[in-house]
VEXDREN-2710 file (C-alpha; in Angstrom, 1 decimal):
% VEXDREN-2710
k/r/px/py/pz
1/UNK/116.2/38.0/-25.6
2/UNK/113.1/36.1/-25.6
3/UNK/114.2/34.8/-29.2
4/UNK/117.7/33.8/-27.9
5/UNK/116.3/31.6/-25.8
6/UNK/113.9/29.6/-27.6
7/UNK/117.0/29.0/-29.9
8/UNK/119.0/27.9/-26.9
9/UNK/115.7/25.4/-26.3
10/UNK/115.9/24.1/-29.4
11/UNK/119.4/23.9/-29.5
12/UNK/119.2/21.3/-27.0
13/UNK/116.0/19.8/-28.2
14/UNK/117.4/19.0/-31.2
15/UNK/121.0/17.7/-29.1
16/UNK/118.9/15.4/-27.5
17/UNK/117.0/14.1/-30.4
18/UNK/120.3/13.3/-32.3
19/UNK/121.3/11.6/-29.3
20/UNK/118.2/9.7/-29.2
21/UNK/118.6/8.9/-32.8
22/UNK/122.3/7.8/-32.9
23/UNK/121.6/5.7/-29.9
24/UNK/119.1/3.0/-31.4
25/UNK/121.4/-0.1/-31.3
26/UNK/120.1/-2.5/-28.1
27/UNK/121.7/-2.2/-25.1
28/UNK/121.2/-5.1/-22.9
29/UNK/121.0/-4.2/-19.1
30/UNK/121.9/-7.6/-16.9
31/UNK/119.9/-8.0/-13.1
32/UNK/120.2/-10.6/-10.8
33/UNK/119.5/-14.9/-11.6
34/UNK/119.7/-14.8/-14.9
35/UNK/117.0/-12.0/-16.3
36/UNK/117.9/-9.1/-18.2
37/UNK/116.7/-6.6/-20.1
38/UNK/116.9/-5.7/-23.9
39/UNK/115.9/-2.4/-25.4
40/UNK/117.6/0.7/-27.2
41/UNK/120.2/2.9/-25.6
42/UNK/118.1/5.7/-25.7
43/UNK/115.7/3.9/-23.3
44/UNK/118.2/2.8/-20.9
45/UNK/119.6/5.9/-20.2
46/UNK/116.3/7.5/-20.0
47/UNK/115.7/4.8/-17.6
48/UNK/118.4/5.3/-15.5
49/UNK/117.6/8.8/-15.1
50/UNK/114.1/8.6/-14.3
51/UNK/115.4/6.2/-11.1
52/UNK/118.0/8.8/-10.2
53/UNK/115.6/11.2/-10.3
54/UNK/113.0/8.8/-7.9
55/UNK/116.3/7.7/-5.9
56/UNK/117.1/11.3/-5.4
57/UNK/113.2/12.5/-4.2
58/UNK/112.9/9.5/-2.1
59/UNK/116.3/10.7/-0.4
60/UNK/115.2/14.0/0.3
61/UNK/111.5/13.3/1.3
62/UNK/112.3/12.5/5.5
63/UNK/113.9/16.2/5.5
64/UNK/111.0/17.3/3.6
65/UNK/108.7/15.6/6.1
66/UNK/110.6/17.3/9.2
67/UNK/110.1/20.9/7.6
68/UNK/106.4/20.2/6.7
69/UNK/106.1/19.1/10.4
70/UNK/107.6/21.7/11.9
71/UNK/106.1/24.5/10.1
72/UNK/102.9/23.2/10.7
73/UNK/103.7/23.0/14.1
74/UNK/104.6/26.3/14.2
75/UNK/101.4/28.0/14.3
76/UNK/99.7/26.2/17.3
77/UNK/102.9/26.4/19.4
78/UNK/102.8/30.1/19.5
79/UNK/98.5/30.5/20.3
80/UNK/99.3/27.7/23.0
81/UNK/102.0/29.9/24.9
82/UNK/100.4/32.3/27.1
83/UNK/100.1/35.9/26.2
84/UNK/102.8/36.9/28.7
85/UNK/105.5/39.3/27.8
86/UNK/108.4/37.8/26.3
87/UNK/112.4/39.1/26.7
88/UNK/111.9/40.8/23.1
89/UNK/109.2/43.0/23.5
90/UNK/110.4/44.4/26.9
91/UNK/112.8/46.3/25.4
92/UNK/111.9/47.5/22.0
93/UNK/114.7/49.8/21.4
94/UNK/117.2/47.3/21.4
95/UNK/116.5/45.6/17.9
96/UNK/118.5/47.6/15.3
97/UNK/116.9/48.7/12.4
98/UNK/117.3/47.8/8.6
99/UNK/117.4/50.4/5.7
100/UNK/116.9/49.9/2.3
101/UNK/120.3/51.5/2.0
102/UNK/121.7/48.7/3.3
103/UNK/121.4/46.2/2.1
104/UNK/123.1/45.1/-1.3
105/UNK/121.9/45.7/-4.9
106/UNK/119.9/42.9/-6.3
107/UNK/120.8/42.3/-10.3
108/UNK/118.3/40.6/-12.4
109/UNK/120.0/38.4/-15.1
110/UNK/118.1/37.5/-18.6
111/UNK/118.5/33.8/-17.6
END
């Protein structure tokens, strides 16, 4: 299994190096007023992925924020409420109880 995959690795290694290679020819990317850009294919779309990939974190990084705050926030709510007895612990009996048996089976796949 282990040897299957480093083939699949360089299966796509080697993919993306003939891609690199058969993409050489200049590309010429156009912005705004008149400037533009001139290099290989290859880099453009390495390029363009790199900012989709930025783009993409950038998006994502306000809900990331809100998490991180709110887990950190978690800690010092709970030691600032006083140690008074809540609804849940009053009745202990109430909360059912999980058994390995039920849950489902987990499968571990080679990938």
């Amino acid at each position: 299994m282990k040897y299957l995959l480093w083939l699949l690795k360089a299966a796509i290694f080697f993919t993306l190096f003939a891609f690199a290679l058969n993409n050489q020819h200049d590309a010429t990317v156009y912005f705004f007023f008149g400037t533009y850009w001139r290099a290989p294919l290859v880099l453009v779309v390495l390029a363009a992925f790199a900012g989709g990939l930025v783009v993409g974190a950038l998006g994502m990084l306000p809900g990331w924020w809100k998490h991180r705050t709110a887990a950190a926030q978690l800690p010092a709510a709970s030691e600032a409420q006083p140690s008074a007895p809540s609804v849940a612990t009053s009745t202990p009996a109430s909360a059912p109880s999980i058994s390995a048996t039920d849950l489902p089976a987990v499968r571990q796949h080679g990938l």
